[in-house]
VOGU-3710 file (C-alpha; in Angstrom, 3 decimals, decimal comma):
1> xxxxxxxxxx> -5,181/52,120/35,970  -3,979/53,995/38,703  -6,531/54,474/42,250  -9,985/53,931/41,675  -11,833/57,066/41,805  -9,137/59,512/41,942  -10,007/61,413/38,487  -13,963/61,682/39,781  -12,915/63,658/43,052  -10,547/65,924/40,979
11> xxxxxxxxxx> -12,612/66,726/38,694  -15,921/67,286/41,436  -13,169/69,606/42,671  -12,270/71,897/39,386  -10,262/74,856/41,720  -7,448/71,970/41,689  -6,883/72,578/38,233  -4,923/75,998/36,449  -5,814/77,180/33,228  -2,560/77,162/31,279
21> xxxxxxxxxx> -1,849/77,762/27,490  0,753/75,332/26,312  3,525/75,985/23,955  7,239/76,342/23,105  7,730/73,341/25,398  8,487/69,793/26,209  6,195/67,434/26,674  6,528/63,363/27,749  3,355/61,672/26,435  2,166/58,605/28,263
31> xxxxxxxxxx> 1,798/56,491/24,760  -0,154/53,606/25,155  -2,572/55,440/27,498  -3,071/58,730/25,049  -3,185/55,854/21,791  -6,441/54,282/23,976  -7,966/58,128/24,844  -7,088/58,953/20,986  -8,636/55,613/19,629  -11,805/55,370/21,679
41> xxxxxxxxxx> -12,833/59,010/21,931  -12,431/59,713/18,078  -15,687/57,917/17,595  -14,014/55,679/14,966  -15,601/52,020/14,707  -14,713/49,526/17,222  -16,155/46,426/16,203  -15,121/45,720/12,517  -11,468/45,319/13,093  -10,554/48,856/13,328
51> xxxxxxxxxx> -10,237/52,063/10,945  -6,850/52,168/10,793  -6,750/55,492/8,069  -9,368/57,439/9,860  -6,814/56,811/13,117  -3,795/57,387/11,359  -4,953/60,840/10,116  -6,112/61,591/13,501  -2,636/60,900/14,679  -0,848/63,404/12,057
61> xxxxxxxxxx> -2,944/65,926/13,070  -2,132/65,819/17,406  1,203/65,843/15,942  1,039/68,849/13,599  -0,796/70,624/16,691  1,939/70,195/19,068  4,849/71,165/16,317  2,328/74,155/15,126  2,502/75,363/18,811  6,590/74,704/19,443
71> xxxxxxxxxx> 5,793/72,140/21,563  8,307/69,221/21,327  6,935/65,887/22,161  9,000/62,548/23,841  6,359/59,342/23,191  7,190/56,492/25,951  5,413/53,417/25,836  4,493/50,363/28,099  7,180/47,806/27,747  6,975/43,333/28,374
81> xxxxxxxxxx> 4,021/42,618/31,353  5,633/39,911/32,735  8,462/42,377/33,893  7,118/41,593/37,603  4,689/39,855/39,889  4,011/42,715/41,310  1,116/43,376/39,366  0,053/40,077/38,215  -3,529/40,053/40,191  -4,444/43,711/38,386
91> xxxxxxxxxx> -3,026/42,464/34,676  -5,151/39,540/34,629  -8,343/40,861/35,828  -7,541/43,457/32,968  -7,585/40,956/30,368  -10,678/39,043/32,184  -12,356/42,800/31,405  -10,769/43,227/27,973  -11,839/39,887/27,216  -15,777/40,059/28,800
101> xxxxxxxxxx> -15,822/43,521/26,629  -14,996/41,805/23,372  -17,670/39,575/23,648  -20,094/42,385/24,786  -19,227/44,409/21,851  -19,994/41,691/18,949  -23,068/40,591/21,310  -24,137/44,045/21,409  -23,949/45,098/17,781  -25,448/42,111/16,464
111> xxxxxxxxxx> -29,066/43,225/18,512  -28,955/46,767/17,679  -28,740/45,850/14,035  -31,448/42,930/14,499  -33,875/45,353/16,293  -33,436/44,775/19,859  -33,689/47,880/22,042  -30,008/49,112/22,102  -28,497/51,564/20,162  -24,995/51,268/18,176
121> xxxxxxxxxx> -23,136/53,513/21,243  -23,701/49,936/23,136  -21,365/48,156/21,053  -19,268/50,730/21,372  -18,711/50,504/25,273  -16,704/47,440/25,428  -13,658/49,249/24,167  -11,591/46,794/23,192  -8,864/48,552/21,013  -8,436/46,821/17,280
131> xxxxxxxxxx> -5,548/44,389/16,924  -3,309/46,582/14,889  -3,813/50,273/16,243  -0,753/50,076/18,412  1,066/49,716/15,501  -0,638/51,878/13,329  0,403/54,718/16,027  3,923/53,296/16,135  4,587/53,544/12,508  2,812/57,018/12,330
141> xxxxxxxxxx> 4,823/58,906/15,238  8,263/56,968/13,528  6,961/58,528/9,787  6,826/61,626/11,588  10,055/61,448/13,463  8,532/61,973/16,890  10,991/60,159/19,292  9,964/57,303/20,859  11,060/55,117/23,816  9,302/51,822/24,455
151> xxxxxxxxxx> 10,128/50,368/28,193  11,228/47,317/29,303  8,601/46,658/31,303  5,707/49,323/32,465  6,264/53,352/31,717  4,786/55,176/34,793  7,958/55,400/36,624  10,207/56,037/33,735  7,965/58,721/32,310  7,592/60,412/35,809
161> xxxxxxxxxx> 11,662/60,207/36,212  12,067/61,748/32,696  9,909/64,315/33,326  11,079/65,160/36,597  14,484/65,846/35,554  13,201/67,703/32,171  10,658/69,374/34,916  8,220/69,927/31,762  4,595/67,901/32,118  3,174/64,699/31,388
171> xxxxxxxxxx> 0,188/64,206/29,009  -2,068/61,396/30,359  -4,991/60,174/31,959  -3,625/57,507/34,162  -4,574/58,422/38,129  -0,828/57,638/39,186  0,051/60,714/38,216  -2,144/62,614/40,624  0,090/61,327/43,069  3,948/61,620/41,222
181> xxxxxxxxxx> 5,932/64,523/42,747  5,974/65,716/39,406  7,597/69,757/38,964  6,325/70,738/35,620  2,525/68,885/36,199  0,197/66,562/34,959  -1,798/67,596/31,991  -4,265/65,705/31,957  -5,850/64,346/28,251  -9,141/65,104/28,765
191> xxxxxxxxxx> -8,788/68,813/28,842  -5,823/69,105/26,474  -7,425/70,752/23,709  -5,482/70,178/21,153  -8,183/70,340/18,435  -8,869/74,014/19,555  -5,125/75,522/19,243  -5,155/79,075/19,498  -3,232/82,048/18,365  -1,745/85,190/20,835
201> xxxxxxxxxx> 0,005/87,590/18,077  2,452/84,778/16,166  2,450/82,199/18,874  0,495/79,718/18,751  -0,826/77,906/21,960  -3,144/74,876/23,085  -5,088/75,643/25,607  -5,636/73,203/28,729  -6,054/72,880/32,203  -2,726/71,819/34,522
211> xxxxxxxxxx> -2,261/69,248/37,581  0,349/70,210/40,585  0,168/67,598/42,986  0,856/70,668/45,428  -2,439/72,004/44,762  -4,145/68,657/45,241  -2,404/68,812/48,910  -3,451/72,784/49,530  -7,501/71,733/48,797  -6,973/68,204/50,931
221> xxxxxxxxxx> -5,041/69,848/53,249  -2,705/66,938/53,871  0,796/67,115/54,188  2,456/66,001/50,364  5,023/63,025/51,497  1,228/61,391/52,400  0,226/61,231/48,398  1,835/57,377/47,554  0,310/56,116/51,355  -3,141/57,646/50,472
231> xxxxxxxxxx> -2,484/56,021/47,080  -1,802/52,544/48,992  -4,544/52,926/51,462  -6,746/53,672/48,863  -5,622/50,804/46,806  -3,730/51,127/43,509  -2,434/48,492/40,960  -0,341/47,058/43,472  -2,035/46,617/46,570  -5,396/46,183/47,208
241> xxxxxxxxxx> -6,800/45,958/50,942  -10,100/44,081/50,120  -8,065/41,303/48,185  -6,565/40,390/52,365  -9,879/40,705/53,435  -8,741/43,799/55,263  -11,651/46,717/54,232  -11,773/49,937/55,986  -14,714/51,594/55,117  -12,915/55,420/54,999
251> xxxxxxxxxx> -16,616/56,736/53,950  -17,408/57,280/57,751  -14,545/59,486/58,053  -16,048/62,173/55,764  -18,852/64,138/56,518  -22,287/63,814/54,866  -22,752/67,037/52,744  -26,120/68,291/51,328  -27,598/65,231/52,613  -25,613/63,210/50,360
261> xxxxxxxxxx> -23,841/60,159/51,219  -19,929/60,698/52,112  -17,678/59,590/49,454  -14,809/56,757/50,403  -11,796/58,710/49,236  -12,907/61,924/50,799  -12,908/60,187/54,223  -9,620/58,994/53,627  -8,463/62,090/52,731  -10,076/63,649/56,497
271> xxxxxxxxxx> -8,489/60,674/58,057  -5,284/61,296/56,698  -5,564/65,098/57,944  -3,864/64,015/61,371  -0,992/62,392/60,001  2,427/63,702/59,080  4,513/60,487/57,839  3,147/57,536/55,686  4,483/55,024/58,896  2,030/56,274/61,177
281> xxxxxxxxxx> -0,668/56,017/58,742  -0,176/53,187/58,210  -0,089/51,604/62,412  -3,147/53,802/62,369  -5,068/52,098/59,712  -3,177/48,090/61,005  -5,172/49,690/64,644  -8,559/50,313/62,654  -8,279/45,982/61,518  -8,304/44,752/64,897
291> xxxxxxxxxx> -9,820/41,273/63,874  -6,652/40,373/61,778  -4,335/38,016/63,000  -0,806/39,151/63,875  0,356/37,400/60,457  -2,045/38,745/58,138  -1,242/42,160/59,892  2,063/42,063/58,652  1,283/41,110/55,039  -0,634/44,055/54,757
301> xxxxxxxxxx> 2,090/46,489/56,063  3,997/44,528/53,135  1,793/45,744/50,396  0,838/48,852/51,713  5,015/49,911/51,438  4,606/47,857/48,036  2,518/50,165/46,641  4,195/53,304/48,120  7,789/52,285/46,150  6,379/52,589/43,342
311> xxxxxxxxxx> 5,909/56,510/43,531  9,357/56,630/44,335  11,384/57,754/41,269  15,029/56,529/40,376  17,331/58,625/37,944  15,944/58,502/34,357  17,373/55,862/32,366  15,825/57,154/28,771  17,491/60,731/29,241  20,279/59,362/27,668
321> xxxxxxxxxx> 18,118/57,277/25,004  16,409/60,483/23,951  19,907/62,523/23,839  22,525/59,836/22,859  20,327/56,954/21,392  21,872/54,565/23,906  19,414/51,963/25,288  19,455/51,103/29,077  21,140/48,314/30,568  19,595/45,539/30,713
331> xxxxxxxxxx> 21,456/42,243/32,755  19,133/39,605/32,262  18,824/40,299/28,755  22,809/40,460/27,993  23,188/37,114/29,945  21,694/35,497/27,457  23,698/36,877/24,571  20,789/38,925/23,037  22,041/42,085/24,090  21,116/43,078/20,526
341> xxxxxxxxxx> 17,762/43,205/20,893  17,590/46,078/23,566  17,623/49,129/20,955  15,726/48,069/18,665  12,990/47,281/21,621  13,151/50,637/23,021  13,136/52,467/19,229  9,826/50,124/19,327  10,813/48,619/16,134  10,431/45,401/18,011
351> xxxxxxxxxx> 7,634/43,848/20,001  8,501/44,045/23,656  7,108/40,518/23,578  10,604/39,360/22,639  11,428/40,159/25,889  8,652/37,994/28,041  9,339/34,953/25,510  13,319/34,800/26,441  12,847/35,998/29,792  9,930/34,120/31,083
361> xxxxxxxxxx> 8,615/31,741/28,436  5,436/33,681/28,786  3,470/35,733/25,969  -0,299/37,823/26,257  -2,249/37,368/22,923  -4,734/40,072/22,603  -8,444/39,739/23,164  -9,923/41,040/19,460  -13,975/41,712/19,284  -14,969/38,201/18,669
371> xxxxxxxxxx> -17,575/35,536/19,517  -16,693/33,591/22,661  -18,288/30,424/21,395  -15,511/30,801/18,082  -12,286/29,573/18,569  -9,796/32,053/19,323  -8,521/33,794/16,249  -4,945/33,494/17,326  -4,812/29,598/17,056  -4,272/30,230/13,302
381> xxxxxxxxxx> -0,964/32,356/13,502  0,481/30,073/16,534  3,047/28,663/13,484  4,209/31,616/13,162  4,498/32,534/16,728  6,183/29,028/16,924  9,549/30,262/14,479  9,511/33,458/16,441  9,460/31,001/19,837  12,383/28,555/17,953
391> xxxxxxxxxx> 14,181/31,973/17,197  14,396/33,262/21,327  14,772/30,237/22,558  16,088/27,727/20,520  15,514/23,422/20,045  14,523/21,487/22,865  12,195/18,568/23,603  11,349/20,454/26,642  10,802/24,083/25,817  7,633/25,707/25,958
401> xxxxxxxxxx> 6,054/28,740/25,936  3,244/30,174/27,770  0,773/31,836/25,550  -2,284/33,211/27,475  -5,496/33,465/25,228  -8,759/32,608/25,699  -10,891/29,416/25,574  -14,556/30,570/25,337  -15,204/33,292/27,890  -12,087/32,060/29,894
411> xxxxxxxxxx> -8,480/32,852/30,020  -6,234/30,395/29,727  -2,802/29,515/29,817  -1,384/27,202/26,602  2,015/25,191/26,684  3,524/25,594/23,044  6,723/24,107/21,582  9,037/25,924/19,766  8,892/25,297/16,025  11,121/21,644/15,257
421> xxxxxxxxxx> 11,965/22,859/11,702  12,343/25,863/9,600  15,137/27,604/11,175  18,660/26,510/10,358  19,908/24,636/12,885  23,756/27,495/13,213  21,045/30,776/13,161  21,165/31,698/17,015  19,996/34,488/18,432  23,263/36,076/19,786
431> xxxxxxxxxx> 24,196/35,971/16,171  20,914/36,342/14,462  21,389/40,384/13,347  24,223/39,211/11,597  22,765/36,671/9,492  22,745/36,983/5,581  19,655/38,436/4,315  18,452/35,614/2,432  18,878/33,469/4,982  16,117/35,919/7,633
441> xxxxxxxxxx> 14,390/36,205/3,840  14,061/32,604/3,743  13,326/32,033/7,712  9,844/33,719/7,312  9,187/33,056/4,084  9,212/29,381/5,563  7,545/30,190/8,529  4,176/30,991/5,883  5,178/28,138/3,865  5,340/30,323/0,599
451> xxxxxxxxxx> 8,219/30,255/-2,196  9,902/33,365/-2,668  9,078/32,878/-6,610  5,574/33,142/-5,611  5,803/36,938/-4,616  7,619/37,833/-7,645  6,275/40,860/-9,931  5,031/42,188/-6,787  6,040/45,378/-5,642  8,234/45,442/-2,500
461> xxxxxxxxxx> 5,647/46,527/-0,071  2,902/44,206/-0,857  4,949/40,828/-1,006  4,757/40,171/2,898  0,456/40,960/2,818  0,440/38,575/-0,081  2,409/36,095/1,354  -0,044/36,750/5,012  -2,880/35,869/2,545  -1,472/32,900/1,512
471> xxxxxxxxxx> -0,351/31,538/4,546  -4,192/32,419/6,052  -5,922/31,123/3,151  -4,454/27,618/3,754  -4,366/27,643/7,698  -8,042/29,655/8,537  -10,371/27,702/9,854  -13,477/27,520/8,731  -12,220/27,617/5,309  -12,271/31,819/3,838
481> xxxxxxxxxx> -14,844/31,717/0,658  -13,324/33,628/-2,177  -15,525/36,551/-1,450  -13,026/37,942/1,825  -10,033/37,262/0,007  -11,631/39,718/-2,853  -11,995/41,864/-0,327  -9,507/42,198/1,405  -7,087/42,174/-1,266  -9,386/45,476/-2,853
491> xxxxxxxxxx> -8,625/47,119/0,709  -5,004/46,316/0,165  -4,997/47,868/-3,301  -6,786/50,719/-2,564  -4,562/52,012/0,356  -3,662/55,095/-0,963  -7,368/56,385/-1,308  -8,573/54,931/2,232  -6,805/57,896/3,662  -8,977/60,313/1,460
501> xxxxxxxxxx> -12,031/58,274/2,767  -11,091/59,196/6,236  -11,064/62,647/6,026  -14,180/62,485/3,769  -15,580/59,985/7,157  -15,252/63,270/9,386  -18,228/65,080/7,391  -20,302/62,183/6,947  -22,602/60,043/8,626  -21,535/56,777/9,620
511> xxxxxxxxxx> -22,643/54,121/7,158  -24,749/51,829/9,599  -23,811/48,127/8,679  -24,978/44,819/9,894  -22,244/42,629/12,481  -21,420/39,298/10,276  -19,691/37,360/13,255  -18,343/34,724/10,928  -16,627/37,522/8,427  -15,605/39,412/11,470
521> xxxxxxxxxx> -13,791/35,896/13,179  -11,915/35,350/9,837  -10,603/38,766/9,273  -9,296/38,665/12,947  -7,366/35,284/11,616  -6,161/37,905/8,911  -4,899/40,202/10,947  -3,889/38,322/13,491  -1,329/36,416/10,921  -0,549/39,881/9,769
531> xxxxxxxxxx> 0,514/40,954/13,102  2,556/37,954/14,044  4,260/38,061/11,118  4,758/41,770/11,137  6,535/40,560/14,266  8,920/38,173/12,897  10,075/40,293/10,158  11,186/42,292/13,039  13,033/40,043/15,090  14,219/38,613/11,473
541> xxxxxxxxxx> 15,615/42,592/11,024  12,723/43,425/8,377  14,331/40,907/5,618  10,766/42,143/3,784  9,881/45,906/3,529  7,113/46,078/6,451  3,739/47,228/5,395  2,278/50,652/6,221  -0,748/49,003/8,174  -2,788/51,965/7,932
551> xxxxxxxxxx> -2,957/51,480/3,910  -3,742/47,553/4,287  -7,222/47,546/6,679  -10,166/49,615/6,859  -12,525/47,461/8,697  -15,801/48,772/7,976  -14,552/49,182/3,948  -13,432/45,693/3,880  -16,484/44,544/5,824  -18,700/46,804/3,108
561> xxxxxxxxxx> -17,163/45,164/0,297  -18,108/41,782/1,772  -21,770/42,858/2,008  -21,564/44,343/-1,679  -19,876/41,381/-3,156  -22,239/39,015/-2,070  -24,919/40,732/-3,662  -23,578/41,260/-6,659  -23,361/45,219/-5,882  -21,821/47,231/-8,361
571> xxxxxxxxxx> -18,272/48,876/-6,639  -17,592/51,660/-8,818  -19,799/53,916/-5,964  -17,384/52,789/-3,150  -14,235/52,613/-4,935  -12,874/54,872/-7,844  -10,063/52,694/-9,335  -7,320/53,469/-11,618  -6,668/51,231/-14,462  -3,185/50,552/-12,218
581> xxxxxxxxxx> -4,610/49,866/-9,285  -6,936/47,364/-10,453  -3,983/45,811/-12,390  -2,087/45,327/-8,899  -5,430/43,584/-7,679  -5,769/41,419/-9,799  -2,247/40,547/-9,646  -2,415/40,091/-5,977  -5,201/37,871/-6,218  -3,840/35,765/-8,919
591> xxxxxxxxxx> -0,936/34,873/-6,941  -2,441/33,523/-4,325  -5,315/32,082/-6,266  -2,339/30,049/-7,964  -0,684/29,076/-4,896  -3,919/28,353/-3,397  -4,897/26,115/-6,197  -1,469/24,548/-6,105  -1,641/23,685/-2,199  -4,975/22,101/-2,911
601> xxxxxxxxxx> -3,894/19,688/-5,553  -1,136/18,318/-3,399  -3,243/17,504/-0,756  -5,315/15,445/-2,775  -2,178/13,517/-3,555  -1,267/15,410/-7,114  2,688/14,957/-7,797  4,444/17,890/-8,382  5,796/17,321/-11,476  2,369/17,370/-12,731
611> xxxxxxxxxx> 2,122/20,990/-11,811  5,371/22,200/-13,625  3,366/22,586/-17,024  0,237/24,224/-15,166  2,504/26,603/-13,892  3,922/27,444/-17,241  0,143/27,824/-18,524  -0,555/30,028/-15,664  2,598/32,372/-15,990  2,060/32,447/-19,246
621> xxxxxxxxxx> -1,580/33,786/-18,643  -0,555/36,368/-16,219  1,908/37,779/-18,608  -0,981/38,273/-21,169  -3,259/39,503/-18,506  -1,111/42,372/-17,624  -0,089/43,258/-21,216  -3,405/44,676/-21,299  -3,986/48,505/-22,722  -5,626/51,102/-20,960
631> xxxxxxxxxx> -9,053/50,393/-22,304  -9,312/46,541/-21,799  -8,085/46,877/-18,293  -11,221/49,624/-17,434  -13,217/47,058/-18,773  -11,643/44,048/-16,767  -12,708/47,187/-13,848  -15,894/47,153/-14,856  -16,772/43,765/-15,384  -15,350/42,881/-11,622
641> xxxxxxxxxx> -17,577/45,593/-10,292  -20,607/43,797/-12,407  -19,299/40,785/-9,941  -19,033/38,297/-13,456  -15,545/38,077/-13,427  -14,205/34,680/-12,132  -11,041/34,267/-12,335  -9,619/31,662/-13,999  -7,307/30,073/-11,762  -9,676/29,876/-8,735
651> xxxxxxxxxx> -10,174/26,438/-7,048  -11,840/26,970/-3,549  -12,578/23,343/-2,283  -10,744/19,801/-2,771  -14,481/18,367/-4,433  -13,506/20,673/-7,935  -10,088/18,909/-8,038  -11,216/15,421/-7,291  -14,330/15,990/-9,718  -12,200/17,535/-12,353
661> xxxxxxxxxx> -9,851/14,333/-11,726  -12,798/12,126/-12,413  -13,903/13,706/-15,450  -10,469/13,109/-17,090  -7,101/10,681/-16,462  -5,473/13,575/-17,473  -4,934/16,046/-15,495  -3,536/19,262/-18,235  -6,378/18,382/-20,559  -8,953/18,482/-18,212
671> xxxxxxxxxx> -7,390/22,004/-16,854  -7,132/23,178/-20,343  -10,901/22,138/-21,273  -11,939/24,088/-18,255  -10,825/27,410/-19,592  -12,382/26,906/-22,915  -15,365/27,180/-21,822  -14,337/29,998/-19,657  -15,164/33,628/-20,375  -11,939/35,372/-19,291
681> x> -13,140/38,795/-20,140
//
């Protein structure tokens, strides 16, 4: 983001900087670059789906360091990408990077753990943030009550506006705001140390180092109205000379020093020396391309003022959202008689993806650490995606939607129709927060293709991760074995103590494990369903209780429990169950076992009126099962951890139903001498 470069010269040139001790203050926080600096300098795992507890703890604490110092923080967030064009060259080779790291990091891991000379760190480089960690950090700051403003479209402006008129600082990283006129300063994340707060008599402070663009201009010695054209000459997210085949190589401009070789934005910065207004900067530097044509002249002047605009700051439109609660205006939006959606968008308790599906039939799936000869994981949620599609935009023969994934090591755009059933045909948008709550209930419950009986017994918070697991045990491809589903619904259970493992994490050693590539592509289908579903409830206005993501996924536990399971590992080391929690496990697992089983025979053409007395027998069974005292259920624990507990309603493949078929004409008895035989603990 921002000029390339920028943060290297500042920090070659430390006298820029003031020490400052921060407290009893503002503060606007650029959110989704601090969530990256947060997630990828905490050390926390990067290639087993994410550590979602570890992050969330890490979270609470920044937060409790600000309050502990007075400092009050305003979170703002990057908005919809498809806002503008004016970006569109920069966004997709991001995504060409985010998508060539993903495929470096599973690459990478896989060798160190096979012997070939790289270390773990190498995995680690490709950076690609988990699936689910923006919304881990969204859920954790709204737990917290730290106010939050997600844009319509990018944040840099809006947060430099805010801040501006607040004149307190910005917290980021981002290079564009070395060059945002911006009163109270830039403090920049890398030397906020907020781990390190410190005490002067009762006050408490953190202390950091502070950015004034004035200073910047004082050690340059250029004049400060030239900031946004150095920015442009330089080239920023908006204009790039090389990309009009218009290089100036600024490096001769600066003098050689210590017999090293002169640095390009130095010798911009010498060049600039003789200017005092961005115009003649720029005819100087259209005088420097003499070869261009008169034409391609011009289009660079075009850009080069592009990219200047950009620095220039309009009246702060989330002010009033921070004070009053009142979302922005928003034309385009209200024209189509959604004008709902805006405040929920900017509380971010809705994706701003809404916004690039009604306004531009476009949507960005993410780039998860994967294989790049797998499918892409998001091909199994696209149903889902589909209902929220039908939802924004309606019926039509000829609607589609744009969703940009990838196809091997390629991005590529996809045409997708909304869904043709599943949503009442009177449930429009304009009128969809009104809608009856069992009508949204029964929208998504649709959209997974899972009865509402199916989740009863279940308590509130788990019934949309149980119906996820459903709806990606049937649609996954390849085909989940049992043993993920075990494991990820023992994650699930155990939330409450994953957050006790993450502190415990901080004083241990990583446990080193070994990359499975076919574990890691099915739990991104997992989560990748979980997301897009998280994302309908939404839009649906959260007709299920949405689940605290943080207490659902710990990738390397899940990914542990995997490698335990399969070798018949006892648990009890990793996990240290209550007699309850187990109870909800097994619940979990036996209501999707049952649906499972249940999909399965219909497919091979069973009626269902033959399952209306299975599903007695099974009901019935589950009622027993969790009658259970104290003592059978520890040993219903400790028989799972032995890994001989198979439970009896599991039926992983069509070949058991068609050979149980064959063994009898009857379809009960045959069930019913099965479990006979069965021990069931």
């Amino acid at each position: 983001m921002g000029v390339q470069g920028l943060t290297s010269l500042i920090e070659a040139n430390q006298k820029i900087y003031r020490d400052v001790e921060f407290r009893m203050r503002r503060l606007v926080i650029d959110g989704c670059n601090f969530l990256y600096q947060l997630y990828f300098d905490s050390g926390l795992d990067l290639s087993h789906g994410g550590e979602y507890a570890a992050f969330e703890d890490l979270v609470e604490r920044f937060v409790k360091a600000l309050k502990d110092c007075g400092i009050s923080p305003y979170v703002v967030l990057d908005g919809g990408i498809a806002q503008t064009d004016k970006k569109d060259e920069t966004i997709r080779l991001r995504a060409m990077d985010r998508l060539q790291k993903a495929h470096q990091a599973v690459e990478g891991t896989r060798q160190a753990v096979n012997g070939i000379k790289k270390v773990h760190q190498d995995a680690q480089e490709g950076k690609v943030l988990p699936q689910m960690a923006s919304l881990v950090f969204r859920q954790t700051l709204a737990r917290l009550e730290v106010p939050v403003a997600q844009c319509y479209a990018e944040a840099d402006q809006e947060i430099a506006a805010l801040a501006k008129e607040w004149k307190c600082p910005v917290l980021s990283n981002d290079s564009d705001f070395f060059i945002f006129d911006l009163p109270g300063g830039l403090l920049p994340i890398s030397h906020f140390n907020w781990q390190a707060v410190e005490r002067i008599g009762s006050q408490s402070y953190i202390p950091s180092k502070i950015y004034y663009s004035s200073s910047f201009c004082i050690v340059f010695d250029i004049e400060p109205q030239l900031l946004p054209a150095f920015s442009s000459l330089a080239g920023n997210d908006y204009v790039k000379l090389q990309r009009l085949n218009a290089s100036i190589r600024w490096a001769q401009f600066a003098p050689a020093v210590n017999g090293k070789s002169p640095q390009r934005l130095k010798g911009l910065l010498c060049w600039l020396k003789d200017f005092k207004q961005p115009e003649e900067a720029f005819e100087a530097a259209l005088g420097l391309l003499r070869e261009l044509s008169e034409e391609t002249k011009a289009e660079v002047m075009e850009g080069l003022n592009l990219g200047m605009e950009e620095y220039q700051l309009p009246p702060s439109s989330l002010k009033r959202f921070f004070i009053d609660g009142v979302a922005p205006p928003f034309p385009e939006v209200e024209e189509e008689m959604a004008g709902w959606v805006l405040l929920p968008v900017m509380r971010a308790q809705l994706t701003s993806d809404v916004l690039d599906v009604l306004l531009f039939n476009t949507i960005a799936l993410s780039c998860p650490v994967d294989r790049a000869d797998f499918p892409s994981a998001h091909l199994t949620s696209r149903p889902i995606r589909q209902v929220m599609y039908r939802l924004l935009l309606g019926k039509g023969e000829k609607l589609r939607v744009n969703e940009n994934d990838r196809e091997g090591l390629q991005l590529k755009s996809f045409q997708v129709q909304p869904a043709a059933s599943g949503v009442p045909e009177k449930l429009e948008l304009k009128s969809l927060n009104k809608a009856e709550p069992s009508v949204r209930l029964q929208v998504l419950l649709d959209a997974l293709g899972v009865p509402e009986a199916c989740l009863e017994g279940l308590q509130p918070h788990l019934r949309l991760l149980v119906a996820v697991s459903c709806f990606w045990l049937q649609r996954a491809e390849p085909k989940p074995d049992e043993t993920l589903l075990k494991a990820l619904l023992l994650g699930v259970s155990h939330g409450d103590s994953l957050r006790q493992r993450a502190a415990l994490k901080r004083e241990k050693k990583p446990f080193k494990l070994r990359l499975d590539a076919d574990t890691l592509h099915s739990f991104n289908q997992w989560q990748g369903c979980l997301r897009q579903t998280v994302h309908l409830n939404q839009l649906l206005g959260f007709p299920l209780p949405e689940p605290q993501i943080a207490r659902c996924y710990e990738g390397t536990l899940v990914h542990r429990l995997v490698h335990m399971l399969r070798r018949e590992r006892k648990l009890k080391t990793l996990l240290k169950s209550e007699p309850s929690v187990m109870r909800e496990y097994h619940k979990m697992l036996t209501i999707v076992q049952r649906f499972h089983f249940e999909e399965e025979l219909i497919l091979t053409g069973v009626k269902r009126r033959e399952l209306e007395p299975l599903k007695d027998l099974t009901t019935t069974l589950r009622d027993l099962f969790y009658l259970y005292e104290e003592d059978e259920v520890n040993s219903a624990v400790q028989v799972h951890e032995d890994l001989y507990l198979d439970d009896i309603l599991s039926v992983r493949t069509r070949y058991r139903s068609k050979e149980r078929s064959s063994r009898c004409d009857n379809l009960i008895m045959a069930r019913k001498q099965e479990c006979r035989r069965w021990d069931i603990l």
